[in-house]
N, C-alpha and C positions, 0 to 999 in steps of 0.2 A: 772376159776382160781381166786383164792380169793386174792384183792389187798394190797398192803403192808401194808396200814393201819388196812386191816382185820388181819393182820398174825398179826401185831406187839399186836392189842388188845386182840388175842386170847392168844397171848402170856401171858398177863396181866392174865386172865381167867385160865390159865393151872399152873402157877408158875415158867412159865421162866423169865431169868434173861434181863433187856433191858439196853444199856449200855448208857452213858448221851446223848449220840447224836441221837440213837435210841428216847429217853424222847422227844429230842425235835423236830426230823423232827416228830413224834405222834400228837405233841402239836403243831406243826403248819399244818399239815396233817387234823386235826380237825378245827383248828384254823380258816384258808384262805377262807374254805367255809361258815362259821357262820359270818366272820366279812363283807364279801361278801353281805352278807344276810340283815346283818343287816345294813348295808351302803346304799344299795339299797332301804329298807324300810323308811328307814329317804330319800333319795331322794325323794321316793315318798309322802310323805308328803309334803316335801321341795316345788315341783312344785306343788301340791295341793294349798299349803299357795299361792303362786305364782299368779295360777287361780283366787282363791276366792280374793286374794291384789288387783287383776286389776279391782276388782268392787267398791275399794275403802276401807278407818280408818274403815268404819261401818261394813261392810261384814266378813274383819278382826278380829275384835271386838267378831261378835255376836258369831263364834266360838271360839277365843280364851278364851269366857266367859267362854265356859262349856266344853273346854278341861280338865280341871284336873277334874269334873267331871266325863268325860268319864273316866278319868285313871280311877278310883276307880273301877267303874263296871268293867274294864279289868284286872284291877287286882283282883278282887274277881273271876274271871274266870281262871284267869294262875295258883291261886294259886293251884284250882283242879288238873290240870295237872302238876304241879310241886308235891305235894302230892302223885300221883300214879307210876310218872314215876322218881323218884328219888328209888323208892322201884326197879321199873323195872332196872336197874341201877344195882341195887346191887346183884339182881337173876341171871343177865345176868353176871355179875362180877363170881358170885358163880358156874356160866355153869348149874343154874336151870331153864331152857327156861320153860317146862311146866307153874315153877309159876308165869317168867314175861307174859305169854299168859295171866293165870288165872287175875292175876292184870289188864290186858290193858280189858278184857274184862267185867271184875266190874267196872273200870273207866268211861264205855260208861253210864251206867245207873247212876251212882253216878254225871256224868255231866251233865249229862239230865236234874235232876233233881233242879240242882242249877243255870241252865242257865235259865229254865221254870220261875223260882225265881224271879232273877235279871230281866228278861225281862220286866215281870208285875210289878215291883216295879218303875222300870225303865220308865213305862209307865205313870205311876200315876203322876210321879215328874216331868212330860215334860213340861207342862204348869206352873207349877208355878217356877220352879228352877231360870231361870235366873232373876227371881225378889228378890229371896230370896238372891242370889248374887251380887244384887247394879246393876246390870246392867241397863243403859237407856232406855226410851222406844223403843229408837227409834232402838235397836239393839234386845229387847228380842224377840219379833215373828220371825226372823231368826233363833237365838238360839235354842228356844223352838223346834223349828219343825226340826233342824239340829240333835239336843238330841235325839229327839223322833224315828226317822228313824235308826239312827244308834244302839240305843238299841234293835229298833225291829230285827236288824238283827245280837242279840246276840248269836244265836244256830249256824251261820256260824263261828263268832269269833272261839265260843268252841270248836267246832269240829277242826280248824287249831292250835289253840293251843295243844290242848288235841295230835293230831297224832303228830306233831311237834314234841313237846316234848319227845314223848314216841321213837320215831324213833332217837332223837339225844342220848337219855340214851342206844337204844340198841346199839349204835353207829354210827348210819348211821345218820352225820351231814348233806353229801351233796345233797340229795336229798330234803329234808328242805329247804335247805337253796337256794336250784337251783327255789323251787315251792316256795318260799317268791320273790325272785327276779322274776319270770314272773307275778307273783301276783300285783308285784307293778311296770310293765309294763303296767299291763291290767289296774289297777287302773289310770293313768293318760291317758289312752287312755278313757276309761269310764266317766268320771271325762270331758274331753276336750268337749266328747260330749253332757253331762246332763249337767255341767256349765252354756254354751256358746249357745244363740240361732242360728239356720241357719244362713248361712251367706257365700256371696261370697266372691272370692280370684282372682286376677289378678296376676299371673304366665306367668312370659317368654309372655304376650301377650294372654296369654287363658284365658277365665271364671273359676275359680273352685270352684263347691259349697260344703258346706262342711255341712252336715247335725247338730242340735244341737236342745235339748228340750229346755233352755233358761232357768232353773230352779235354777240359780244364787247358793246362799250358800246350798239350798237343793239338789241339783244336784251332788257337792263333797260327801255329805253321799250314794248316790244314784248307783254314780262309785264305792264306796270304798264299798260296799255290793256284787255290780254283779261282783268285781271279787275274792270277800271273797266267793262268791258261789263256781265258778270253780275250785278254789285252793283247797277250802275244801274237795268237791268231789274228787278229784285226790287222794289228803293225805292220804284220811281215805281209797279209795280200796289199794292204795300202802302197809299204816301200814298192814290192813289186811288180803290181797290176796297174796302180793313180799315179804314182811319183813322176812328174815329168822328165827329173832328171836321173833317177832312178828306175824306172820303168824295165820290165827283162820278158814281159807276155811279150808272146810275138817275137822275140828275137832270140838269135844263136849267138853262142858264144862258149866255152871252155869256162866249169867250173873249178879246171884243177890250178894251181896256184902257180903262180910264174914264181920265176927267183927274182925276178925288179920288184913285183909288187909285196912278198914275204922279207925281203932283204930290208925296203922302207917301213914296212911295218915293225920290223922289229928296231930298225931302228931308231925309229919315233916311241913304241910301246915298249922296247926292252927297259931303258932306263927308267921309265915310270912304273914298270911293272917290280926292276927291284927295288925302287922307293916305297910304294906300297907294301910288298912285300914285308919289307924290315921298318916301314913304318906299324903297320898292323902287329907284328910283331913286340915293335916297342908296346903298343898298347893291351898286347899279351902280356906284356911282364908288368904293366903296371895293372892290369885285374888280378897279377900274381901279388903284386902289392899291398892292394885293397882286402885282397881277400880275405886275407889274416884277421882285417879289421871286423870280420863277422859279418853275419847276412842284412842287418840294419846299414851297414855300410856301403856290401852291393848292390844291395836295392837301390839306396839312394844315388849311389854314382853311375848304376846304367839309367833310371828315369830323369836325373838330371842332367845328365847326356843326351835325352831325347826331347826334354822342353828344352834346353840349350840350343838343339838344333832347329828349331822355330824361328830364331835368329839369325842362322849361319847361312841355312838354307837360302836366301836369298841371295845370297852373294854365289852360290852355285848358279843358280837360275840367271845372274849377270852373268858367267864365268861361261855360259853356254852361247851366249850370245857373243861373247868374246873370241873367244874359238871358230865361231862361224865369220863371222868381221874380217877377223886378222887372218886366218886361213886363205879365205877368199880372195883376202886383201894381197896378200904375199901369192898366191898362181896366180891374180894378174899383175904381177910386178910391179905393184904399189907402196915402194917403203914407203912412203911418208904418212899416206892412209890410214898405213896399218898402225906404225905409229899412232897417229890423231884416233886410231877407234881404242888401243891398250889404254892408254891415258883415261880417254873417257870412261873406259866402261869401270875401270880401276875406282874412278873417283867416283862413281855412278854407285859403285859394292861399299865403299867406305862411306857415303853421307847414308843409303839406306841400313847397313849393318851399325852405322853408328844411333841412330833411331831406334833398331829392334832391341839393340843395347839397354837401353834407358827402360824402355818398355819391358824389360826382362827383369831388369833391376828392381822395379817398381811393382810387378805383376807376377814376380817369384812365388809368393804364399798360395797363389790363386793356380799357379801352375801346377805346384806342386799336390795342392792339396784335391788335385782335378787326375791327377795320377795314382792316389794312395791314401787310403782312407788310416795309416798306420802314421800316429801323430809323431815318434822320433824319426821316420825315411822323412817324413815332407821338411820336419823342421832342418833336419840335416843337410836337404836337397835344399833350400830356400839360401842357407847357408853360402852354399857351395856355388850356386848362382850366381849369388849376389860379387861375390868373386871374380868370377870370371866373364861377367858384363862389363868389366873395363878394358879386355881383351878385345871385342868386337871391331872395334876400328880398324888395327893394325891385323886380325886375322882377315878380314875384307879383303887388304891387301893383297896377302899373300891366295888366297884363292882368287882372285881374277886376274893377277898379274900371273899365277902358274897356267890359269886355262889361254893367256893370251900368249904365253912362251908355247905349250903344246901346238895351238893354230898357226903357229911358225915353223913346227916341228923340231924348236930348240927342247930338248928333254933331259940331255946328260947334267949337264950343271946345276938347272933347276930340281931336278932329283935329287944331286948329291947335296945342296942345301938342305932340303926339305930331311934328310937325313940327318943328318950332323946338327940342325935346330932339335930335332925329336929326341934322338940318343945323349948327346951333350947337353942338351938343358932339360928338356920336360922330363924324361927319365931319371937323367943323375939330380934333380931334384923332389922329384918324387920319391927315391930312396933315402937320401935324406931327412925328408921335411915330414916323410908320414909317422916313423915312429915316436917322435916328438908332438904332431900337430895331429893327428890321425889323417882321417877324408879331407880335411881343410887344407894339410900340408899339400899332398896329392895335388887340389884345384890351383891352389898355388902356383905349383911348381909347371902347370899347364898354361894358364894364365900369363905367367912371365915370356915361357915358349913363343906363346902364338904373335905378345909384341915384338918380341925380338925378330921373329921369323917374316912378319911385315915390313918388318926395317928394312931387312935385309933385300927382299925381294922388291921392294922400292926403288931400293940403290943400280938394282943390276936393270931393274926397267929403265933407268936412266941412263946408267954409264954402260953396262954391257953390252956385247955383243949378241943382242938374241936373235937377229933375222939375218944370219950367216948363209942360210939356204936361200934366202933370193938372192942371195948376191953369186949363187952357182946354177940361179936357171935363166 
C-alpha cells in the first residue's frame, strides 16, 4: 500500500485538489527527512573538524585552506545532477515515467564524463593549490595531499549525488536522506579510525585496544571516501533496481545522450553551474583574505563555517523539499500550487533557520569549544558566530526561494543575483573591513551579504517572473 505521501504526490500528478493542510503535512512529509539528512551531514563534518582540531591551529588550518576549494569541485558535480533530475521532476509531475527513466539513464554517462574531468584536473592542482592560496608552509603538505585524496575519490561523490537527487525529484526524499545519515555514521566511524593511531583505553579496569592507521589530516579524506563508497553502492542499485519511477532492471533503452535532454540540462544547470563556480570563487578570494590573518584565523573561520552550518543546513533540507513540490507542481501545470508550496516551504526555512539562529547565538562557546581545544580559534569562532546568527532569517530565504526557482527550472536570473550579492557585497566588504577589523570584519561583511541577498530573492518570489517555463508546456 502506497504511503500518504505517495497518495497526496500522486494526487499532484493526476490534477486533484489538496487542501492547505493537505500542502503542508506534504511539505513537511518531505521536509523532516531532508532536514534530518542534512543535519546529520553537517554533524558529521562537525566531529570530523573535531578529530582533525585535536591535532591542533595547523591540522585545522591545512583543511580549512582548501575547503572552499573543494566546494567548487562539488559543486561543478551537483550541478549535473541537478540539471537532469529537475527535468526528472517535471516527467514524474507530467505521470511520463518512461522519459524520467530515459533521463536518469543519459545522466549516468553525461556524469561519467564530467567527473573523469574534474578528477584529473583536480589532480593536477594538488600540489600546488595551497601555495597559490597564501597558505604557510608549515600547513600546505597536509593540505595538498588532503585535496588530492579527496578528489580522487570524485566518481563516489557523483554517483551519491547524481541517485540522490534523482530519487528526491521522483519523490522519494527518505531513503536519501535515511542513506546520507548512515553515510555520515560510517564516516566518523572511518574517520576515528584512519585519524587516530592504535592505541589503548582503560575501561571500568580493562585494557581496550582500539585499532587506528595514525594517518592524522589524511585519514579524515580517507574515512570520508570509504563511506562515500558504501552509500554510493546502495543509492545507485536502489535508484535502479526499487525506484518505482526510476527503475531501468528489465528494461531497454539508450544510454547515450539526446540533444533535448543535454540542451535542458544545461539549460537549467548552465547558469547555476556559473553561479557556483564564481561564487565558490569569491570564497577562494576571501580564504585569500583571511589567510594573511594567520592560521588562528583559519582555523577559526573554516570550524566556524562548519557549526554555522548546523543552522543553515536545515533550510537546504526544506530547499529539497521545495524543488521536489514546485517541480512536480509546474509538469503538471499547476501555477498556482507551485506557487502555494514556494511560499510555504520559504516561510517553513525562515521560522526553522530563524530558531537555529538564536540557538547558535546562545550555544556558540559550546560549539566552538566541541571543535577545538586551542582557546584563541574557539574564542574567535564564538565571536564570529555570534555575528552572523542575525543573518539566519533572511539567508533561509534566499536558499529555499533559489531551490524553489531551480524546481521551475528558472536559473539564469536567480544565479545572476546570487552573483552580484556575493562579488558586490560580501567580497567588496570583506576587503575592506578585514584589514581594520581582522576575522570580525570578514563575518561582517558576510552577515550583511546574506540579508541583503534574502531581501532580494523575496522580492522576485513575489514580483518576478519565475515560472515562465509552464507557461511554454
Amino acid at each position: 500500500m502506497s504511503s500518504r505521501k505517495d497518495q497526496l504526490l500522486l494526487r499532484i500528478r493526476q490534477g486533484g485538489s489538496l487542501s492547505t493542510s493537505e500542502q503542508l503535512r506534504l511539505t513537511a512529509l518531505l521536509s523532516v527527512p531532508a532536514i534530518l539528512a542534512q543535519v546529520s551531514s553537517v554533524l558529521m563534518y562537525y566531529i570530523d573538524d573535531a578529530m582533525v582540531g585535536s591535532l591542533g591551529a595547523n591540522a585545522s588550518a591545512s583543511i580549512g585552506l582548501v575547503a572552499t576549494s573543494l566546494w567548487l569541485f562539488w559543486s561543478i558535480l551537483s550541478c549535473v545532477s541537478t540539471g537532469f533530475s529537475v527535468q526528472v521532476a517535471h516527467a514524474v509531475g507530467a505521470n511520463d515515467l518512461p522519459r524520467a527513466r530515459a533521463i536518469f539513464r543519459q545522466s549516468m554517462v553525461t556524469g561519467a564524463g564530467v567527473v573523469l574531468a574534474a578528477m584529473l584536473l583536480g589532480a593536477m592542482l594538488a600540489s600546488r593549490l595551497p601555495h597559490w592560496l597564501g597558505g604557510d608552509e608549515a600547513i600546505c603538505g597536509d593540505a595538498s595531499l588532503y585535496f588530492l585524496i579527496v578528489v580522487l575519490g570524485a566518481p563516489l561523490a557523483m554517483a551519491v549525488f547524481l541517485s540522490s537527487a534523482m530519487l528526491r525529484c521522483a519523490g522519494n526524499i527518505k531513503v536519501p536522506s535515511l542513506a546520507n545519515v548512515v553515510m555520515c555514521v560510517l564516516d566518523v566511524v572511518f574517520n576515528f579510525l584512519a585519524i587516530f593511531p592504535a592505541r589503548t583505553f582503560t575501561v571500568a579496569g580493562m585494557s581496550v585496544h582500539v585499532p587506528g592507521l595514525g594517518l592524522g589530516v589524511a585519514g579524515a579524506a580517507v574515512g570520508t571516501l570509504l563511506a562515500e563508497a558504501l552509500v554510493a553502492a546502495y543509492l545507485l542499485w536502489y535508484a535502479v533496481a526499487r525506484s518505482p519511477e526510476l527503475r531501468l532492471a528489465g528494461e531497454h533503452g539508450s544510454f547515450v545522450p539526446e540533444r533535448r535532454t543535454l540542451f535542458e540540462a544545461t539549460d537549467i544547470a548552465g547558469p547555476i553551474l556559473i553561479q557556483r563556480v564564481l561564487m565558490n570563487a569569491a570564497q577562494i578570494v576571501t580564504t585569500i583574505i583571511v589567510a594573511p590573518l594567520g592560521a588562528v584565523a583559519i582555523a577559526a573561520n573554516a570550524l566556524g563555517i562548519t557549526a554555522e552550518s548546523l543552522c543553515y543546513m536545515p533550510g537546504y533540507g526544506i530547499g529539497e523539499a521545495a524543488t521536489t513540490l514546485v517541480g512536480q507542481s509546474v509538469g503538471a501545470g499547476r501555477r498556482r500550487l507551485a506557487r502555494h508550496f514556494a511560499w510555504m516551504t520559504v516561510l517553513l526555512g525562515i521560522v526553522v533557520m530563524s530558531v537555529m539562529g538564536m540557538v547558535m547565538y546562545v550555544a556558540a562557546p559550546l560549539m566552538m569549544a566541541s571543535l577545538t581545544p586551542d582557546a584563541d580559534v574557539r574564542q574567535l569562532g564564538v565571536e564570529c558566530l555570534r555575528i552572523e546568527a542575525w543573518a539566519e532569517p533572511m539567508f533561509a530565504a534566499s536558499i529555499v526561494a533559489m531551490s524553489c526557482f531551480v524546481g521551475a527550472g528558472d536559473t539564469r536570473k536567480p544565479a545572476l543575483m546570487n552573483l552580484m550579492s556575493m562579488w558586490l557585497v560580501r567580497v567588496t566588504l570583506a576587503a575592506l573591513l578585514a584589514p581594520a577589523y581582522g576575522l570580525h570584519g570578514v563575518w561582517i561583511g558576510m552577515a550583511v551579504e546574506l540579508t541583503f541577498r534574502g531581501i532580494v530573492f523575496l522580492c522576485r518570489l513575489q514580483w518576478g517572473h519565475w515560472m515562465k517555463k509552464l507557461a511554454r508546456t
